[in-house]
C-alpha positions as CSV (number, residue, x, y, z in Angstrom):
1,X,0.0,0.0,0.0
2,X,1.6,3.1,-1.1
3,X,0.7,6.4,0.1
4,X,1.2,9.4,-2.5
5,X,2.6,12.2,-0.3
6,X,3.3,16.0,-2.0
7,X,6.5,17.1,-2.8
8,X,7.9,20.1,-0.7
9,X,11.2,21.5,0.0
10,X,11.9,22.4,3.8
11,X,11.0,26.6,3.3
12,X,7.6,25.5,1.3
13,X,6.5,22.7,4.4
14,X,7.3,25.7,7.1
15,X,5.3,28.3,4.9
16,X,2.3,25.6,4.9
17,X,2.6,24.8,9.0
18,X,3.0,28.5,9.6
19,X,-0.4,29.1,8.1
20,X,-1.6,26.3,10.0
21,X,-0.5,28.6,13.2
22,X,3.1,26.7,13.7
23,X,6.0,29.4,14.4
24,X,9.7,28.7,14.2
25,X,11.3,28.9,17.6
26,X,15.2,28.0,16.9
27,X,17.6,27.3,13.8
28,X,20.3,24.8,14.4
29,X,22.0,24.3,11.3
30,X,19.6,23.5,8.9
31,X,17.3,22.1,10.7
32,X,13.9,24.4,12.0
33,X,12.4,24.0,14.9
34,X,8.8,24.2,14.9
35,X,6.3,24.7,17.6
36,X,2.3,25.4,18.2
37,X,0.6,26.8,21.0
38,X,-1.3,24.1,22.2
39,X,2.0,22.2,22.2
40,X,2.6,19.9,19.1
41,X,6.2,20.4,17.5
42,X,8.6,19.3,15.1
43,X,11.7,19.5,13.5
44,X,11.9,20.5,9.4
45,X,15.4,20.4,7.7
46,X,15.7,22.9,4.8
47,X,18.8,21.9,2.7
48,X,18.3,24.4,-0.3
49,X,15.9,22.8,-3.1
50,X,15.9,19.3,-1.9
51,X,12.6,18.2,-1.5
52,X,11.5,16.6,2.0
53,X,11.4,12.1,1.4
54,X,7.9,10.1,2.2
55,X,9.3,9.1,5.3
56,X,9.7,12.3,6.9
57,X,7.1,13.6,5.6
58,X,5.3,10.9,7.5
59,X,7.3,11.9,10.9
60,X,6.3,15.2,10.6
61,X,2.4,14.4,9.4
62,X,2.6,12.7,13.3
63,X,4.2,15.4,15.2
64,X,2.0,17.9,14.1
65,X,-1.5,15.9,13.9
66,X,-2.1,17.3,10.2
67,X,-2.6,15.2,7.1
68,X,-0.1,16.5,5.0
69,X,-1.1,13.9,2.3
70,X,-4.1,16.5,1.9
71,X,-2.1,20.0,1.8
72,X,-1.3,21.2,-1.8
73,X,1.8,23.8,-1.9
């Protein structure tokens, strides 16, 4: 069973959770720290153009609670 997941580079995925009322609290190298209000959080690596694998994609979908298999960027 394969799941189709969209395909977003690190800046694009933190543009779409910051709508979704995520804000980035820290930078570490290349990886953004993301936090909401009522507590979920994650972490979202932005390495230039490079698009974000299925795998993380599904880490992150997790952390955060939102179906990103349903957010067009």
């Amino acid at each position: 069973m394969s799941t189709k997941y969209p395909k977003f580079t690190g800046k694009e995925l933190i543009k779409v959770l910051g709508k979704l009322g995520f804000k980035v609290l820290r930078i570490k190298g290349s990886h953004h720290f993301l936090k909401h209000s009522d507590g979920r959080a994650t972490t979202v690596p932005v390495h230039g153009s490079e698009t974000i694998g299925p795998g993380l994609l599904n880490k992150i979908s997790k952390d955060t609670e939102i179906d990103i298999k349903n957010i067009r960027n």
